[in-house]
C-alpha angles and dihedrals in degrees: 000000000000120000134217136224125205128191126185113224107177127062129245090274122119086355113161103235092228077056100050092048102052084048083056092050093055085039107245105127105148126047123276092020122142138213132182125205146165122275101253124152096243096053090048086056082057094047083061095052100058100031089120095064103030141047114217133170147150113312117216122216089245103049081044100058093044088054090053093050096044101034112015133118120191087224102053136065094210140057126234110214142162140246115293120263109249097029123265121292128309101282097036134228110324099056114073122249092260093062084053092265130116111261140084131025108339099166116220095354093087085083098064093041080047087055097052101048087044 
């Protein structure tokens, strides 16, 4: 089973609280944090939810075991990282990754945007 990586990529600010709810209950609470999870159906239904606030994608065994050296704690389920070197995409943070932004489901890409925040 693949698994998915999610990372939150706006602040608290102007955050509907539904939102913001469903962003606490995947554990990404701070901007630029980053959770990993299996690929269920009922986290991907999450992952909708927030994909205005958030970029997620398929992780690959490489990119996982570098955040966990790099990153990792033994006490926590998420990764604080930091912007990624470079900037975001082209057209920033408010237009999705198929109009060539940052947030929302961008597939295996999320390796190389992981690799550059570790």
């Amino acid at each position: 089973m693949s698994r998915i990586a999610v990372i939150r990529i706006d602040g608290k600010a102007r955050v509907n609280s539904e939102i913001e709810s469903t962003m606490k209950m995947l554990n990404i609470n701070r901007k630029f944090s980053c959770a990993v999870f299996e690929n269920s159906r009922e986290k991907l239904g999450m992952l909708h939810k927030i994909k205005d606030h958030a970029t997620y994608g398929e992780i690959d065994d490489e990119t996982l075991k570098l955040l966990k050296e790099k990153r990792g704690s033994k006490d926590k389920k998420f990764f604080a990282l930091h912007p990624p070197r470079g900037g975001f995409e082209r057209k920033g943070t408010k237009k999705s990754f198929k109009e060539g932004g940052a947030l929302g489901y961008r597939g295996n890409e999320i390796n190389s945007l992981i690799k550059r925040m570790v």
